[in-house]
C-alpha positions as CSV (number, residue, x, y, z in Angstrom):
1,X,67.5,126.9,70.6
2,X,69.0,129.5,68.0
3,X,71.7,130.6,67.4
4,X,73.3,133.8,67.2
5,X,75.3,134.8,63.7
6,X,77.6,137.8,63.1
7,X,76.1,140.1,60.4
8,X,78.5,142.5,59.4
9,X,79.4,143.3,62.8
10,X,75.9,143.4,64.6
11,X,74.1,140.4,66.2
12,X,71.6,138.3,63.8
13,X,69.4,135.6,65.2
14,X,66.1,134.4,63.8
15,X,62.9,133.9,65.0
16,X,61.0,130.5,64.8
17,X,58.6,130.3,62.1
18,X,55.7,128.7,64.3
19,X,56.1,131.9,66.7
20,X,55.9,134.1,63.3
21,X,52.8,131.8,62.0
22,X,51.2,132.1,65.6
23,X,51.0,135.9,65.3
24,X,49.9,135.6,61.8
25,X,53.2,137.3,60.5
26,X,53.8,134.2,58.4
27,X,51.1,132.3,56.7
28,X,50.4,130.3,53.0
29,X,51.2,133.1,51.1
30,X,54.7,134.0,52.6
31,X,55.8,136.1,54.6
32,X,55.6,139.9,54.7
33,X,58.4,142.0,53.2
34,X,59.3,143.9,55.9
35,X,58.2,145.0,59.2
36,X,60.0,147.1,62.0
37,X,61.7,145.7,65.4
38,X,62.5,147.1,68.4
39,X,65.0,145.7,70.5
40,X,65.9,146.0,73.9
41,X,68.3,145.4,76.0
42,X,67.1,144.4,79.7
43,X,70.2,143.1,81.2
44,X,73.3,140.9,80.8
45,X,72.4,138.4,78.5
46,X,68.4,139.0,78.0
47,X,67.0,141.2,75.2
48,X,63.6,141.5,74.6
49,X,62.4,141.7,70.5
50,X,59.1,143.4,69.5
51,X,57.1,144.1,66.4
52,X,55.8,147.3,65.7
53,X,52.0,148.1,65.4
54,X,51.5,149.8,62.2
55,X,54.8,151.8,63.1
56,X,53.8,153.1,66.8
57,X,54.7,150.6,69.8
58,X,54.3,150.8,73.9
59,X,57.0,152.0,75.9
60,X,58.5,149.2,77.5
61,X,56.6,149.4,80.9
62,X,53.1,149.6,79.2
63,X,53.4,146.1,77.8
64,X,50.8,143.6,79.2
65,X,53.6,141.2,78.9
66,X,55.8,143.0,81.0
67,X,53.8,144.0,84.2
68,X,52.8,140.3,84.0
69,X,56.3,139.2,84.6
70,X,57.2,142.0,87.1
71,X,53.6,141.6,88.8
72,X,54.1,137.7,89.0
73,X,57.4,138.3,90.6
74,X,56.5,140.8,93.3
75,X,54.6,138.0,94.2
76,X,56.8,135.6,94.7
77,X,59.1,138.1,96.7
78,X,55.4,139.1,99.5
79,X,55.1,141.8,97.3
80,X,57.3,144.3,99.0
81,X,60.6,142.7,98.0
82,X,60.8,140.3,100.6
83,X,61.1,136.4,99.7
84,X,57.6,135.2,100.8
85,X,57.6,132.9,103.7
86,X,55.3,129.3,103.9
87,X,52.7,129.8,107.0
């Protein structure tokens, strides 16, 4: 778990190297000196942090990532909002 730090007034937390390794951000010869973050803010308590792509990024609900979660959930709920019921 990490934890989050006050940096001059704004919220600093950091991400876990293997995640950084994992998407070749970090590797033998160190890591990168800077690259640009977007943050967003998807509800009480739950932000969501992504890298840039050369400086140009997805809006929010074109991320693969994204429809995945809300796709698997509109399947849990029948699809229509509804809390799917066992046969």
């Amino acid at each position: 778990m990490q934890k989050l730090r006050n940096d001059g007034g704004s919220g600093l937390v950091t991400i876990p190297k293997k995640y950084l390794e994992r998407d070749g951000l970090f590797t033998e010869a160190g890591f990168p000196d800077e690259h640009r973050l977007i943050v967003d803010r998807l509800g009480r308590r739950t932000y969501l942090v992504r890298l840039t792509d050369g400086g140009s990024f997805q809006e929010l609900h074109e991320c693969e990532e994204i429809q995945r979660v809300a796709a698997q959930k509109m399947l849990e709920q029948g699809g229509f909002g509804e809390q799917a019921q066992a046969d």
